[in-house]
N, C-alpha and C positions, 0 to 999 in steps of 0.2 A: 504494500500500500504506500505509495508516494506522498509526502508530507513534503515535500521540497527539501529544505533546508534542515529540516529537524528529525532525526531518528524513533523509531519507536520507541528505543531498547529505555527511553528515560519514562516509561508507564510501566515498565515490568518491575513487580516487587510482592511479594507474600502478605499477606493480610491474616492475623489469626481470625479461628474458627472454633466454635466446638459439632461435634459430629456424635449426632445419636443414631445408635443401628436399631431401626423395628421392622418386626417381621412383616414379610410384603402384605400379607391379608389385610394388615390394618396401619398402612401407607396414608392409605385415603384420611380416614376419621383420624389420623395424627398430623395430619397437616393441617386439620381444621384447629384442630385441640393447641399448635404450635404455631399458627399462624403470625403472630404477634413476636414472636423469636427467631424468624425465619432471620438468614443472612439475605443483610441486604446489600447487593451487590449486580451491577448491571448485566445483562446476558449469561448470568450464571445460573445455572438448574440446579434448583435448592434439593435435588433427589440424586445422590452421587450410587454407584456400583459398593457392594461391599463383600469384601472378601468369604463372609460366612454365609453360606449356603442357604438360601429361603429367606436373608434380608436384604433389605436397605439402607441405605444411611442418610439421614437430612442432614442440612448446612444448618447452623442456628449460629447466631451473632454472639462474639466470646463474650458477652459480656450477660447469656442468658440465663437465667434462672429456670431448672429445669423442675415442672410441677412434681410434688412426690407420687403422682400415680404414675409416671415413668422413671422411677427411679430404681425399677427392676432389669431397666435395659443399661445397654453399655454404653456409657457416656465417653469421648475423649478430645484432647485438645490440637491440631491438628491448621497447618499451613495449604492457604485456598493462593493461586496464582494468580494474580490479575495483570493484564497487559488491556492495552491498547481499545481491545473491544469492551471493556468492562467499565469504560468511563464515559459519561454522558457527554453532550456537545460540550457544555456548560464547563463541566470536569476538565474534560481538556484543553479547552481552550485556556483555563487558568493554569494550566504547565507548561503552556506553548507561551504565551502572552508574556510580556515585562511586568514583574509582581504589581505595581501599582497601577494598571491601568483597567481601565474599566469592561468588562466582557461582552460585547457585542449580542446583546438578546434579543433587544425589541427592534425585527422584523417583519413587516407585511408580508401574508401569503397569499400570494394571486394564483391558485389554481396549482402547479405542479412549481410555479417561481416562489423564492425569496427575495422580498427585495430587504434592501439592506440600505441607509440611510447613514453611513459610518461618520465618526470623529476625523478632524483631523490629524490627532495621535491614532487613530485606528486604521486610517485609509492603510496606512502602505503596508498594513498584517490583513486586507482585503483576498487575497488568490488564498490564504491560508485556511482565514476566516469561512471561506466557499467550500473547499473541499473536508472541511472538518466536518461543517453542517450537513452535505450532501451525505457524507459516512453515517451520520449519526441520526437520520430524519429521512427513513424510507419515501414519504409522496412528495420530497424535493428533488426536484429530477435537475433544474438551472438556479442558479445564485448570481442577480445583479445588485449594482450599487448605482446610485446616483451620484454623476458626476457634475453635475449644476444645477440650477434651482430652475424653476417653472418659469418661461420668459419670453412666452409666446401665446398665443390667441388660442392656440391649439390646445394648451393644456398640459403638453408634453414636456418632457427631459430628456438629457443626454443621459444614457447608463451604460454600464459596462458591466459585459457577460464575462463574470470571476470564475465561475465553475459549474462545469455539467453540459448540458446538452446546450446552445447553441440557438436551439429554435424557443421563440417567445412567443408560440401562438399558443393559447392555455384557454384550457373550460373553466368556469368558475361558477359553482353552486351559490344560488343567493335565494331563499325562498323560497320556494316551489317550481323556481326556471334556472337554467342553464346558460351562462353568457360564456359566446366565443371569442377573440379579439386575440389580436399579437401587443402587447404590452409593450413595446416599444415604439407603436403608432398610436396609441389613445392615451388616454387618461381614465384611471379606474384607483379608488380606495374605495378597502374591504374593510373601514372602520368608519362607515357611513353608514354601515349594514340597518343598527338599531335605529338611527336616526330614518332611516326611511320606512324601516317598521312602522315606528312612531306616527310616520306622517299618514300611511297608508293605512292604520284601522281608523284614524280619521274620517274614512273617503269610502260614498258610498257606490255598490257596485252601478248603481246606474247615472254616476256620474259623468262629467266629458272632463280629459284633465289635457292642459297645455304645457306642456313641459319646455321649456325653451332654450335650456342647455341638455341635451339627453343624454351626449355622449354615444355607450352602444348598448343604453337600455334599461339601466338594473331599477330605475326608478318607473320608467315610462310603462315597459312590459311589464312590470309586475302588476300595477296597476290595470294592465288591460287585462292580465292573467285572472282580474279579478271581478272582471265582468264590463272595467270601465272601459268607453271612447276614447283615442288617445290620439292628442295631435302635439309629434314628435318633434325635434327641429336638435340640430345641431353643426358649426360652422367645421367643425371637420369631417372631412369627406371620408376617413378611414372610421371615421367613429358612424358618421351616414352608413358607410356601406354593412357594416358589424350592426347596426343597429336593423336594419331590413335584415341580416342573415337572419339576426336572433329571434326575430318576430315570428318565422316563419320555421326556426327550432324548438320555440315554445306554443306555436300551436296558434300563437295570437294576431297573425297575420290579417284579419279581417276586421280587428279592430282597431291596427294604426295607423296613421296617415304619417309619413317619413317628409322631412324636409332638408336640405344642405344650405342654409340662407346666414346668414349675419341674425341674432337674433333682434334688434332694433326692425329689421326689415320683416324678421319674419311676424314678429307682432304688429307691425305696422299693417299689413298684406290681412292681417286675421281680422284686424279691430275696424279696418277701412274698407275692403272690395264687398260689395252687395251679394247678396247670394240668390242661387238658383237652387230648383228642385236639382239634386243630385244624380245620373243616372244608374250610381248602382248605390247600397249600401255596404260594400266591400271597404274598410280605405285605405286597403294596400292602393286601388286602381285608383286612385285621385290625389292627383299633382295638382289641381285649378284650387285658390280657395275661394272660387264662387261654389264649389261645390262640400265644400265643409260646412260641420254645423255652425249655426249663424253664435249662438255661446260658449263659453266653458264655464264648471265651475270653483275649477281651482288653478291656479297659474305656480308653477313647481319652480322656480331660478334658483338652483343650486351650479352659482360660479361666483363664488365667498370673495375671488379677487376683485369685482365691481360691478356683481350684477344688480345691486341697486343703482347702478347708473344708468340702468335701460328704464326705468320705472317711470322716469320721464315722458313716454310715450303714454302709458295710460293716460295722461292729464288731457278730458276733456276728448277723450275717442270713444264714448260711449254712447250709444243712442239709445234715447229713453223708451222709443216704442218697440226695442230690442231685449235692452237689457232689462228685465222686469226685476230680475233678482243679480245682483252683483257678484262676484268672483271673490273668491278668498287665495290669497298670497299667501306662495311660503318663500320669502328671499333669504337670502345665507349671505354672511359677510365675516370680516374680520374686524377684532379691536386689539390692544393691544394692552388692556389690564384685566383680571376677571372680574364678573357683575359687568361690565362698563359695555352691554348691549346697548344703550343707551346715545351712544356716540353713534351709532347706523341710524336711529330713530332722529339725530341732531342733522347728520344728513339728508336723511326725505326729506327733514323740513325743509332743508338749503333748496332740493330738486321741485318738492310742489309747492311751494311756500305756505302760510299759515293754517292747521287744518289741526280737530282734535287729535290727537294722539292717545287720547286714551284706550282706543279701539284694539290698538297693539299691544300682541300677547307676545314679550321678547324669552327666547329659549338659548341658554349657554348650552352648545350641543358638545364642547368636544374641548380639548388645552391642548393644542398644537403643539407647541413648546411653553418653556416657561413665561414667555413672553409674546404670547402668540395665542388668541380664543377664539374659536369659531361659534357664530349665533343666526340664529335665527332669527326673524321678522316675520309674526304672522299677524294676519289682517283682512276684514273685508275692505273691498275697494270703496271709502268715503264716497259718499254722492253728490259732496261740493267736491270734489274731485274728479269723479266720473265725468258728470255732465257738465263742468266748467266747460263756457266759450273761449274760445281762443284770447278776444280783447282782453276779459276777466283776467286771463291765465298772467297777461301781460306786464299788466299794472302790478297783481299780486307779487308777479317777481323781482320789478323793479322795487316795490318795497321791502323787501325781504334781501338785508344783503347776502351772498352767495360768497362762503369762505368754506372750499372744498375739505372736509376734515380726510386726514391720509392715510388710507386704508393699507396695511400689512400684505405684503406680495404673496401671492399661496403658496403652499408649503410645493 
């Protein structure tokens, strides 16, 4: 087994033991009765061969107290091997590592990937760091790391494949659907998972939900998967095309309508083009949105780095002999103390200008880092807001000075 640089032979060393021999009939019922004594010890088979004829012998931890209803058998004190396979990722990696430095634990798992998020004292023990975990963690099949931060429309990072397989296209289980996608062309976190629970027993199955960042799905589909109308939209085209595979992997194919637009445009296109009788109720088959539903009732913008800056568009695009009942918001943002949801909520004000607030129900969903909180915005759309005329909107702004506060770059 190839470690690079560092030999096994520094995990090999003896470990005492004690070893009881009972007769094999009652193996079973003494491993129950021993449970709690058993040696613990990684990949080792607590049930060793023993030289006398009709028994076994278990591993118990030298330090076990043996009950006196077996203290008819033969008890003794005896050295157990341990090398290499006997030590957890965690294990090893604290003998491979420079004693003080901190062990590389907390990774994302995308499906058969690790991503990996390293220090800059950890980056350059990264090829190491890959093929320790790959050893030690059977359904890691590839180990990347991020090599710069999120710094594009797309959502994407540079990474680097440390170890294993090469290919980055992976399934990933999230509620009752399956998402395809190469993790090196989208954007996907698996510690969203709860947060989108959360949003979805909200939402009722005979809802329309408008998702406007979708990426390739896990929010949009599940939500169709659950009875609701789905009108998709996402500005990358590999997350577009994963997001059409997956609809039609999960079965929900007839209930979303896919878009690849800017979403400012693609909200703009929903809230503005008049509508027609539809000709099919499929909405894989319908690219027009004169032929989408003329509402929705919930608007999904999960893109933390500035999707409340598209929110601007609702002001004042609503038509009242349309909209009977208004939409509920869920926008995500970042601040950069905890509690301090509040700073997204000083924002809107800056975008629609003066309008209650008390409507909003703000959710600290998640601590990025120590200086880094992701939140929530939920809300129905205010109706001095909806149906604000344009002149209205105008004046309002102009009274209202507009001092961008500055949102935290996504992780």
């Amino acid at each position: 087994m190839d470690l690079g640089d560092f030999s096994l032979d520094k995990f090999n060393s003896e470990i005492p033991a004690k070893c009881i021999s009972i007769p094999q009939e009652r193996i079973k019922s003494s491993l129950d009765d021993l449970k709690s004594l058993l040696l613990n010890l990684t990949k080792q088979n607590c049930i060793i061969q023993s030289d006398k004829p009709g028994f076994k012998n278990i591993l118990l931890a030298p330090d076990a107290e043996i009950p006196s209803s077996y203290s008819i058998y033969e008890v003794t004190e005896i050295k157990v091997q341990k090398t290499y396979l006997n030590y957890t990722y965690a294990e090893a990696m604290r003998i491979l590592l420079p004693e003080n430095m901190t062990i590389p634990t907390g990774f994302e798992t995308i499906g058969h990937i690790a991503h990996f998020n390293l220090t800059h004292e950890q980056f350059p023990y990264r090829y190491l760091v890959g093929k320790v975990l790959i050893n030690k963690t059977p359904n890691i099949k590839t180990v990347v790391c991020k090599v710069s931060k999120i710094d594009n429309v797309f959502r994407t990072f540079k990474m680097e494949i440390v170890a294993g397989n090469p290919d980055c296209y992976t399934i990933v289980n999230e509620g009752s659907c399956r998402f395809g996608f190469d993790f090196q062309e989208v954007y996907w976190n698996s510690k969203l998972s709860k947060e989108r629970d959360r949003v979805l027993a909200s939402i009722d199955p005979k809802d329309i939900i408008c998702d406007a960042f979708a990426g390739v799905g896990p929010f949009a589909l599940r939500a169709a998967k659950k009875g609701c109308k789905v009108i998709a939209n996402d500005l990358n085209p590999s997350s577009y095309k994963y997001l059409i595979q997956n609809s039609a992997r999960n079965k929900v194919k007839t209930h979303v309508a896919g878009f690849n637009l800017d979403a400012r445009e693609f909200l703009k296109k929903f809230l503005q083009t008049p509508r027609q009788v539809p000709p099919t109720e499929d909405l894989s088959k319908i690219q027009d949105f004169s032929y989408l539903p003329s509402t929705f009732d919930h608007l999904y913008m999960n893109l933390p780095m500035d999707a409340i800056e598209f929110l601007d568009i609702l002001r004042g695009s609503f038509d009242r002999t349309i909209w009977t009942k208004l939409p509920t918001v869920h926008v995500y943002g970042f601040a950069n103390e905890s509690n301090s949801g509040y700073i997204l909520t000083d924002r809107l004000l800056q975008i629609w200008g003066p309008f209650d607030t008390s409507c909003i129900q703000i959710i600290q969903v998640r601590d990025v880092s120590p200086r880094k909180f992701m939140y929530c915005l939920e809300f129905i759309v205010p109706e001095t807001i909806a149906f604000t005329d344009e002149k209205h909107m105008r004046v309002e702004l102009q009274d209202f000075p507009i001092k961008k506060q500055k949102l935290h770059e996504q992780e």
